[in-house]
N, CA, C and O atoms as a Tripos MOL2 file, in Angstrom:
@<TRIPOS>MOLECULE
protein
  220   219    55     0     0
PROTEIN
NO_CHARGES

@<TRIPOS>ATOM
      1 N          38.7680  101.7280  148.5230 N.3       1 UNK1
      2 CA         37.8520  100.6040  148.5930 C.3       1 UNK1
      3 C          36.5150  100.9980  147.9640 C.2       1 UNK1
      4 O          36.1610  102.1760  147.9230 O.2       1 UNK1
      5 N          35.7860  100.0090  147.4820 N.am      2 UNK2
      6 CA         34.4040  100.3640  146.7810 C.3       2 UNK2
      7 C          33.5650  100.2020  147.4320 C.2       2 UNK2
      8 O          33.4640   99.3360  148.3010 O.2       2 UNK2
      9 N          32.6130  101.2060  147.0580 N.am      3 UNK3
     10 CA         31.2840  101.3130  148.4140 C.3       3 UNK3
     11 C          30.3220  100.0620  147.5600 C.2       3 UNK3
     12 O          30.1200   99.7030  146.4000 O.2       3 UNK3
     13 N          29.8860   99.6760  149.0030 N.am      4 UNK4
     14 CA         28.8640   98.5440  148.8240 C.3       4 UNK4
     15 C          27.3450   99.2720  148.4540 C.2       4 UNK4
     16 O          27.0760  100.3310  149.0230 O.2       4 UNK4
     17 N          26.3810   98.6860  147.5050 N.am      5 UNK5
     18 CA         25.0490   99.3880  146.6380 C.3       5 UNK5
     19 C          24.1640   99.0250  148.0720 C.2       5 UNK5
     20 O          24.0420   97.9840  148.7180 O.2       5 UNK5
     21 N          23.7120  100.1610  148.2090 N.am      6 UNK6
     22 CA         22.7080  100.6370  149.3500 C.3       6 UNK6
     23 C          21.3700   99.4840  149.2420 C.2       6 UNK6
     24 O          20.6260   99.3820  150.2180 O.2       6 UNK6
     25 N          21.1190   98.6230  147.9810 N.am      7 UNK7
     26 CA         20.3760   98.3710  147.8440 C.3       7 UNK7
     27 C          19.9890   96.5690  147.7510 C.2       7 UNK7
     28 O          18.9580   95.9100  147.6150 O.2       7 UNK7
     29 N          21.2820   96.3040  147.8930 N.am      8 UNK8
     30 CA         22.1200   94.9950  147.5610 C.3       8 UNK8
     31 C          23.3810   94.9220  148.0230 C.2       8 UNK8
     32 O          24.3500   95.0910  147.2840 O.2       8 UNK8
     33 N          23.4720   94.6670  149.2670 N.am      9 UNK9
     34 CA         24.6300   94.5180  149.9200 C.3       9 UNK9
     35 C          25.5880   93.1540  149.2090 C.2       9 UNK9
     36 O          26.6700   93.1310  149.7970 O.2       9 UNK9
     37 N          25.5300   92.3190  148.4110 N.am     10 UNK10
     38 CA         25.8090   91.5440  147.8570 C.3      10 UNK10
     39 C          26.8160   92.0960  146.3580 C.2      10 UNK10
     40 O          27.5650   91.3160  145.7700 O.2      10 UNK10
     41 N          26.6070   93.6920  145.9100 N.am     11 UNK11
     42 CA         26.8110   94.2670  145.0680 C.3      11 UNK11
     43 C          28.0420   95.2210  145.5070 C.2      11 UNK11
     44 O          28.2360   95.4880  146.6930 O.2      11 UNK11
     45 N          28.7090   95.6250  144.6560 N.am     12 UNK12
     46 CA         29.8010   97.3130  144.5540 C.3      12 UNK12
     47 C          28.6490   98.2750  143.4310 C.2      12 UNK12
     48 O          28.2640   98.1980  142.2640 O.2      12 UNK12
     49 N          28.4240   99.1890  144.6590 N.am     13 UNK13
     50 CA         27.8490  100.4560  143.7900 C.3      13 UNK13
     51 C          28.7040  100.7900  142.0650 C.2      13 UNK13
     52 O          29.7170  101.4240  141.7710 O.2      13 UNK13
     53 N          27.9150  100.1780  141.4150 N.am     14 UNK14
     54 CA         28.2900  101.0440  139.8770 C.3      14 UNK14
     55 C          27.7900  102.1700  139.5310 C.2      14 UNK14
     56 O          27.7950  102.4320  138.3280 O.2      14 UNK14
     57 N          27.2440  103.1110  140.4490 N.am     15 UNK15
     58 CA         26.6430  104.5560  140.1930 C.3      15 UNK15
     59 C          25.4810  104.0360  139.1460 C.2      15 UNK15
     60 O          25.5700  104.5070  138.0120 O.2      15 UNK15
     61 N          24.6420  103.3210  139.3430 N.am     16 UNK16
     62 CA         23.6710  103.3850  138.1710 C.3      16 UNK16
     63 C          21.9340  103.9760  138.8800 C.2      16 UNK16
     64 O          20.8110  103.9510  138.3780 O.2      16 UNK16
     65 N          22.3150  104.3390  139.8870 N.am     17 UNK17
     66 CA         21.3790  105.6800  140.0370 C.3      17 UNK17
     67 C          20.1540  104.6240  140.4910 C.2      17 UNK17
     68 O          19.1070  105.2100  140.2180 O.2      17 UNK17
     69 N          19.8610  103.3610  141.0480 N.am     18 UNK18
     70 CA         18.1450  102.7990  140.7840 C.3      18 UNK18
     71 C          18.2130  103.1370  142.4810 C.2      18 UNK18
     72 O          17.1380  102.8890  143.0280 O.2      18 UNK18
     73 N          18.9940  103.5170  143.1560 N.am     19 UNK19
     74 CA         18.8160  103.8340  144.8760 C.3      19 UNK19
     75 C          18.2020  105.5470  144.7980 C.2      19 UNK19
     76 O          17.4870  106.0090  145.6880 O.2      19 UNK19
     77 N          18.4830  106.0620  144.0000 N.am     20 UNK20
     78 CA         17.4460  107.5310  143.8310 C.3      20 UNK20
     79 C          16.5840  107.4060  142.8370 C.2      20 UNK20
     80 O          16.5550  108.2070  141.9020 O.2      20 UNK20
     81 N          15.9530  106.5950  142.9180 N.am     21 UNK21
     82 CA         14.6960  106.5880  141.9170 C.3      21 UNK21
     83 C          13.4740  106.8390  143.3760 C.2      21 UNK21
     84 O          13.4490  106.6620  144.5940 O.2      21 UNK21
     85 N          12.6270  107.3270  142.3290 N.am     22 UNK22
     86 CA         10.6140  107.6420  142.9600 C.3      22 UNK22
     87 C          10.4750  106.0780  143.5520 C.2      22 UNK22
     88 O          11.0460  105.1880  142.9220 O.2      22 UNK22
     89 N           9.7330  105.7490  144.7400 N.am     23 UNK23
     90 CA          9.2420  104.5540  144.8920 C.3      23 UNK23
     91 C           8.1560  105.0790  144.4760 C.2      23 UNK23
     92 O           9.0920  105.7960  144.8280 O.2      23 UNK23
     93 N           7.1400  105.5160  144.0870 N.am     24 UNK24
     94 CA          5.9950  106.2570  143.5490 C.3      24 UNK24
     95 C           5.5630  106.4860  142.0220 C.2      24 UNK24
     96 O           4.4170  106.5310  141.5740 O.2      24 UNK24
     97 N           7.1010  106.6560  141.1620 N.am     25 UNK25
     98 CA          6.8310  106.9500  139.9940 C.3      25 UNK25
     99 C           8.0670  106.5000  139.6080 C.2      25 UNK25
    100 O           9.2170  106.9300  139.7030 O.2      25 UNK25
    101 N           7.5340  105.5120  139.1430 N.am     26 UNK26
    102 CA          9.5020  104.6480  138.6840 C.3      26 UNK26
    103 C           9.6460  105.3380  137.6760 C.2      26 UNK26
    104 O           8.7480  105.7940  136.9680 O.2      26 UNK26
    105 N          11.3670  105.5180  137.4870 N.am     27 UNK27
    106 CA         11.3710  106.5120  136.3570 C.3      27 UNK27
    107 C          12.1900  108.0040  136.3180 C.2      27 UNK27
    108 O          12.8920  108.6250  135.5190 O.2      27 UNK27
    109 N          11.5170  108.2220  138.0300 N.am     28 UNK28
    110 CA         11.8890  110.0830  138.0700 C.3      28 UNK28
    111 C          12.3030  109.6490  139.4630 C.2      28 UNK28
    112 O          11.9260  108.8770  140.3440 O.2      28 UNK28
    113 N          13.4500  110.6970  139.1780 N.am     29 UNK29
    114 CA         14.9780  110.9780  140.2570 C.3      29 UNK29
    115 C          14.0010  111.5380  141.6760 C.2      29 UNK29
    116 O          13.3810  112.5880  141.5050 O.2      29 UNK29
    117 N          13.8830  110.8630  142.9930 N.am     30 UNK30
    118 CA         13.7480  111.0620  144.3260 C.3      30 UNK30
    119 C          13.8840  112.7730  144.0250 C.2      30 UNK30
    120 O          14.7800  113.3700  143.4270 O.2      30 UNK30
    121 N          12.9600  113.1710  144.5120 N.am     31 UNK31
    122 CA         13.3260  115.0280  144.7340 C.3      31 UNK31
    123 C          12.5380  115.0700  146.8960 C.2      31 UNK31
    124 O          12.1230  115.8860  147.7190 O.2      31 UNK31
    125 N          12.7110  114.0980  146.8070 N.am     32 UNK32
    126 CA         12.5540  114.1530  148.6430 C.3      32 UNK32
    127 C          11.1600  114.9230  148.9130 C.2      32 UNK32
    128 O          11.1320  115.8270  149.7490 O.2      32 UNK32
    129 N          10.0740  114.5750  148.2370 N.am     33 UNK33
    130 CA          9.2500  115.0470  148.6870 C.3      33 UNK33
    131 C           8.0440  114.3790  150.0550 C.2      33 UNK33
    132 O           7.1560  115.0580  150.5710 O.2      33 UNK33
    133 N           8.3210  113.0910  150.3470 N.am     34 UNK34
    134 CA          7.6650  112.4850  151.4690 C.3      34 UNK34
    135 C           6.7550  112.1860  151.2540 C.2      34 UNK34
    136 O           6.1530  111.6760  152.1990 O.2      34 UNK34
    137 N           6.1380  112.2620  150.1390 N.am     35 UNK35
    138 CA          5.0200  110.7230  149.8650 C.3      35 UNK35
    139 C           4.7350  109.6140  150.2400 C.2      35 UNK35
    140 O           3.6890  109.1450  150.6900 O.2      35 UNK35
    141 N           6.1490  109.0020  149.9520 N.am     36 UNK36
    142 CA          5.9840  107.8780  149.5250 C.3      36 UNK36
    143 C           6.1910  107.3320  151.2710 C.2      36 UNK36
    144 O           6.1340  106.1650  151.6570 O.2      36 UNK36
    145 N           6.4560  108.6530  152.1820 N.am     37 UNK37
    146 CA          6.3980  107.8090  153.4250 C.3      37 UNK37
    147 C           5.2920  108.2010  154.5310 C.2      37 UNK37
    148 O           5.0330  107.7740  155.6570 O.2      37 UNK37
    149 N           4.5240  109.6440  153.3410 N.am     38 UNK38
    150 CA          3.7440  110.0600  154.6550 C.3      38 UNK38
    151 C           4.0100  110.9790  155.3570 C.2      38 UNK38
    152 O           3.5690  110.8720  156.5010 O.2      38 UNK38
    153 N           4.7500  112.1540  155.0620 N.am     39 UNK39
    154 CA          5.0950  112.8570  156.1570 C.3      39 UNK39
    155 C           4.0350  113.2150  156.6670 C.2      39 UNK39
    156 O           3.0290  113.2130  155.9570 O.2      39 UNK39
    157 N           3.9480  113.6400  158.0930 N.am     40 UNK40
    158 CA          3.2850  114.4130  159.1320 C.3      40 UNK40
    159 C           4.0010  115.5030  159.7790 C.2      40 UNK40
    160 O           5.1920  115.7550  159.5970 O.2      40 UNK40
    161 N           2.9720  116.3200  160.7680 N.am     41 UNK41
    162 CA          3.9630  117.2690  161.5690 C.3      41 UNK41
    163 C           4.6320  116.6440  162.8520 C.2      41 UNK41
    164 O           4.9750  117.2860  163.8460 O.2      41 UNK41
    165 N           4.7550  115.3490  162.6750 N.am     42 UNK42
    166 CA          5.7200  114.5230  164.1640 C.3      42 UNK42
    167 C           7.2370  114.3720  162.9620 C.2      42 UNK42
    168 O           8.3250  114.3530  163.5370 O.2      42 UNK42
    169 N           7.2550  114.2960  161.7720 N.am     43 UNK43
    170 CA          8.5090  114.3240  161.0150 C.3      43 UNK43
    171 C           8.8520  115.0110  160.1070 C.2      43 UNK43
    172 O           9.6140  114.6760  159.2000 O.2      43 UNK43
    173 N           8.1610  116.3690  160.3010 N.am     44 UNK44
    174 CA          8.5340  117.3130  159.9370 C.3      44 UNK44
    175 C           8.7740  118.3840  160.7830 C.2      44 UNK44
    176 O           8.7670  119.5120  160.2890 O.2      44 UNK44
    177 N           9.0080  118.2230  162.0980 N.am     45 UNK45
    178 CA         10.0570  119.0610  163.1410 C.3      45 UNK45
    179 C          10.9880  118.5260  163.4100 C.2      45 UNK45
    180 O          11.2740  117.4890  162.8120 O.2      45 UNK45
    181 N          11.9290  119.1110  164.5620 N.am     46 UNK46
    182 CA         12.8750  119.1590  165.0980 C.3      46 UNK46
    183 C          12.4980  119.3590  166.7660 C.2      46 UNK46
    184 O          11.8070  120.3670  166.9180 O.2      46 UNK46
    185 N          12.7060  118.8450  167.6820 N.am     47 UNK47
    186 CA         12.7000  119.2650  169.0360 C.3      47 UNK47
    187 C          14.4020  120.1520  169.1730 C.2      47 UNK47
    188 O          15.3500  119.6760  168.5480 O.2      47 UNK47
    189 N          14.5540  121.1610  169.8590 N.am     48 UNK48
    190 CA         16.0320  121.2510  170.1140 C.3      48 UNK48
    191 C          15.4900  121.6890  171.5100 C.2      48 UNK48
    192 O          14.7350  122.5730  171.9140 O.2      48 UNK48
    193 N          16.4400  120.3600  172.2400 N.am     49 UNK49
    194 CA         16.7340  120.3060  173.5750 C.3      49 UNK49
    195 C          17.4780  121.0600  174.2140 C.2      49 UNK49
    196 O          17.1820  121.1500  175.4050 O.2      49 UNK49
    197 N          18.7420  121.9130  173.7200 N.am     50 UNK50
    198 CA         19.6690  122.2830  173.9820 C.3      50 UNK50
    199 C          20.3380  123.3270  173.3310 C.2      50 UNK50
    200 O          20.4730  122.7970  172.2280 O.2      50 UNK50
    201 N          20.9350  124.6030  173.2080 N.am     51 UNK51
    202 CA         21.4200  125.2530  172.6880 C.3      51 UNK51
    203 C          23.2800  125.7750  173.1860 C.2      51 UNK51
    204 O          23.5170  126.4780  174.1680 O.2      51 UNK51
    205 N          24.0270  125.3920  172.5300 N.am     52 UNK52
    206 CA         25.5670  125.7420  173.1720 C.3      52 UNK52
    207 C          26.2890  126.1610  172.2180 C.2      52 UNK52
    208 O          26.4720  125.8190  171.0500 O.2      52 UNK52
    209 N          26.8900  127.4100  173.2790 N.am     53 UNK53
    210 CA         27.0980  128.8180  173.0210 C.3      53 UNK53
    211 C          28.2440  129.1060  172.5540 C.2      53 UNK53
    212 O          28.5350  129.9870  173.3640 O.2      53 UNK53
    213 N          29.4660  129.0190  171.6050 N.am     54 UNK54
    214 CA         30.7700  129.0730  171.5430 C.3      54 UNK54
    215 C          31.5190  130.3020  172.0540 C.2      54 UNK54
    216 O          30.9370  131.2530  171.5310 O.2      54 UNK54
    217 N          32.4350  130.7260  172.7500 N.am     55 UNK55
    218 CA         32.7320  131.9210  172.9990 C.3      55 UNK55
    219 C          33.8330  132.0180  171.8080 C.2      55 UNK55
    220 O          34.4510  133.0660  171.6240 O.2      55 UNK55
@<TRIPOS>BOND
     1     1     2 1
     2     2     3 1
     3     3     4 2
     4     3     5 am
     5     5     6 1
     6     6     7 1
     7     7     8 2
     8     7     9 am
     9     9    10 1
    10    10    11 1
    11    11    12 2
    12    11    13 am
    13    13    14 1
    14    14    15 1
    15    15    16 2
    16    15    17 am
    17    17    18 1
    18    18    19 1
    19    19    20 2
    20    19    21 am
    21    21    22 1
    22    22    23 1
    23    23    24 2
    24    23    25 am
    25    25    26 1
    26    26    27 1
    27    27    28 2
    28    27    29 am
    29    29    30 1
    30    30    31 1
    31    31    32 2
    32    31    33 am
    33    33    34 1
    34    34    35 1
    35    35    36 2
    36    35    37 am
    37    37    38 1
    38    38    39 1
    39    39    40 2
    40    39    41 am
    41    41    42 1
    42    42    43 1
    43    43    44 2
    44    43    45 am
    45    45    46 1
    46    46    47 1
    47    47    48 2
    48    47    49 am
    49    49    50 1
    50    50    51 1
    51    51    52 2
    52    51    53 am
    53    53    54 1
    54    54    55 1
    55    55    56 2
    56    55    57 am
    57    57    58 1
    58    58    59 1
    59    59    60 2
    60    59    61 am
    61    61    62 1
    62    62    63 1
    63    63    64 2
    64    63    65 am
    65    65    66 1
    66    66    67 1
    67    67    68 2
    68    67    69 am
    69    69    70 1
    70    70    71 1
    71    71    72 2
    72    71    73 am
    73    73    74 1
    74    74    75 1
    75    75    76 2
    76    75    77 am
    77    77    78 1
    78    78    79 1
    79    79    80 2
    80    79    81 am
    81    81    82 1
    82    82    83 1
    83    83    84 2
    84    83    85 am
    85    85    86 1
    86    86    87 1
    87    87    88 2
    88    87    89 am
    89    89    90 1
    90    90    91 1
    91    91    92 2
    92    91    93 am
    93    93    94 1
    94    94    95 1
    95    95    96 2
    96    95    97 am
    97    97    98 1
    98    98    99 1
    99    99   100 2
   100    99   101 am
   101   101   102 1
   102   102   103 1
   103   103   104 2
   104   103   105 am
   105   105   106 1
   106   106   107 1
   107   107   108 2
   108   107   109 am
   109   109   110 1
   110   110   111 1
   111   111   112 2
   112   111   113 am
   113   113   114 1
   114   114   115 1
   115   115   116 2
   116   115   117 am
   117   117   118 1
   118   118   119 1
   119   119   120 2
   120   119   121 am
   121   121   122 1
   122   122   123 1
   123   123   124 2
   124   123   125 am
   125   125   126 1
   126   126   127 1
   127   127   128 2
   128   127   129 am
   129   129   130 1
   130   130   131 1
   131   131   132 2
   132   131   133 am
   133   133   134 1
   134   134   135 1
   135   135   136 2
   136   135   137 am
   137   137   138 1
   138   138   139 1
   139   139   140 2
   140   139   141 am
   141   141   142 1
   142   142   143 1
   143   143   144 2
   144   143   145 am
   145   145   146 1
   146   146   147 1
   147   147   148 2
   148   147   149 am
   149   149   150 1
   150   150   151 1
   151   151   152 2
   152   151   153 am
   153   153   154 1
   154   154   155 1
   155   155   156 2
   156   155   157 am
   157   157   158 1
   158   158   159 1
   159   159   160 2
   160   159   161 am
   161   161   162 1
   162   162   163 1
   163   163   164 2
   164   163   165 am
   165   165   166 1
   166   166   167 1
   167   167   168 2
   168   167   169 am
   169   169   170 1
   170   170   171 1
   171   171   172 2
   172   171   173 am
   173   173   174 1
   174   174   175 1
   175   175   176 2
   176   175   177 am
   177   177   178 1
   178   178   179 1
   179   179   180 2
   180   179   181 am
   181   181   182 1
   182   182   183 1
   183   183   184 2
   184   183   185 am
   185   185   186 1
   186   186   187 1
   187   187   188 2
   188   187   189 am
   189   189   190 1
   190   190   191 1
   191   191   192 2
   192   191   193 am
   193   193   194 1
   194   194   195 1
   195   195   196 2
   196   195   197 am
   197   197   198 1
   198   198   199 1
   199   199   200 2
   200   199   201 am
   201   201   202 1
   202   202   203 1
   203   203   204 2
   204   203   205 am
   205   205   206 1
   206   206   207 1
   207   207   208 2
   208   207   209 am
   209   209   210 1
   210   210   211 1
   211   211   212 2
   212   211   213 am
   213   213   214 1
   214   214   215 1
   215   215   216 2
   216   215   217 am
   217   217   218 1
   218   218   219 1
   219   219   220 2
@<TRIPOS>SUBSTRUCTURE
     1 UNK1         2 RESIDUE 1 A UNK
     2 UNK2         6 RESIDUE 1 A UNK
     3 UNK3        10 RESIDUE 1 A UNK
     4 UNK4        14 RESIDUE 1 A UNK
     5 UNK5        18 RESIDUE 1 A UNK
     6 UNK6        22 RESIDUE 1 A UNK
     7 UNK7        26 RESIDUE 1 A UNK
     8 UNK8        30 RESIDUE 1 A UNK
     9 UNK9        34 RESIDUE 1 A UNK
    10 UNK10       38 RESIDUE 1 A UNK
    11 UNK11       42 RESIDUE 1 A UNK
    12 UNK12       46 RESIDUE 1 A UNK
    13 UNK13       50 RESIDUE 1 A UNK
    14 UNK14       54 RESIDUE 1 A UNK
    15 UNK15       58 RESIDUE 1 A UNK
    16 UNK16       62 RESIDUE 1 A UNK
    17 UNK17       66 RESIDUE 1 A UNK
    18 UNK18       70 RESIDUE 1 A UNK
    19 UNK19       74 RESIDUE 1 A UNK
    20 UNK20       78 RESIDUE 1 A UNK
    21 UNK21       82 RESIDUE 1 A UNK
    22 UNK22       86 RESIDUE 1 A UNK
    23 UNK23       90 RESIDUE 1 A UNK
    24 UNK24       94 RESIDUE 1 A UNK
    25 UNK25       98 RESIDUE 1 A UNK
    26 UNK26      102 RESIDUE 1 A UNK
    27 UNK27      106 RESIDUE 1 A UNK
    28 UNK28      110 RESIDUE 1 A UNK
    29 UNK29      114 RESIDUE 1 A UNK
    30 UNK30      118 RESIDUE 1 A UNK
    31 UNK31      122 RESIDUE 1 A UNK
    32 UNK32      126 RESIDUE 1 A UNK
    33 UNK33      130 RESIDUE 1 A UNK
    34 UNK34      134 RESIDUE 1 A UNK
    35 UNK35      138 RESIDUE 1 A UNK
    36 UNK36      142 RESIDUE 1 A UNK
    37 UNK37      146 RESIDUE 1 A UNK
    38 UNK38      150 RESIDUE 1 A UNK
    39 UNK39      154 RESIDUE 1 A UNK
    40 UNK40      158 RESIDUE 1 A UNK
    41 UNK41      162 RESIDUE 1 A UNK
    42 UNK42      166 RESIDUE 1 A UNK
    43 UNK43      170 RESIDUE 1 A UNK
    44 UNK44      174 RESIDUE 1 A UNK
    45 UNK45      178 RESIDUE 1 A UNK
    46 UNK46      182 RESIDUE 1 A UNK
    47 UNK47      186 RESIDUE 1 A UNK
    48 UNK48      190 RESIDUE 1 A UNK
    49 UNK49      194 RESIDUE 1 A UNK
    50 UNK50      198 RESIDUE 1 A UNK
    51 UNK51      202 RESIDUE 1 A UNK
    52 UNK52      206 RESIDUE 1 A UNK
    53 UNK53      210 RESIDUE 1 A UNK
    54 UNK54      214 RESIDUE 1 A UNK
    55 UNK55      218 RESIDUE 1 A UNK
């Protein structure tokens, strides 16, 4: 089955790449740097609640 475009649910993904584009710099491929949302240090940790142990 064909995956539905992340961006347009109305669409079948044709791999044409505009869901990894910069919202910042149209043009250049997302490299995940958090600009465009702001990171802080509340989303840039992890809490770990829990640690389990495999024997």
């Amino acid at each position: 089955m064909n995956e539905k475009c992340v961006l347009d649910e109305n669409k079948i993904c044709n791999n044409c790449g505009e869901c990894d584009e910069c919202d910042l710099t149209p043009g250049k491929k997302c490299d995940n740097c958090g600009k465009c949302i702001g990171l802080d240090a509340d989303s840039r940790a992890i809490e770990i609640e829990d640690v389990i142990l495999k024997n």
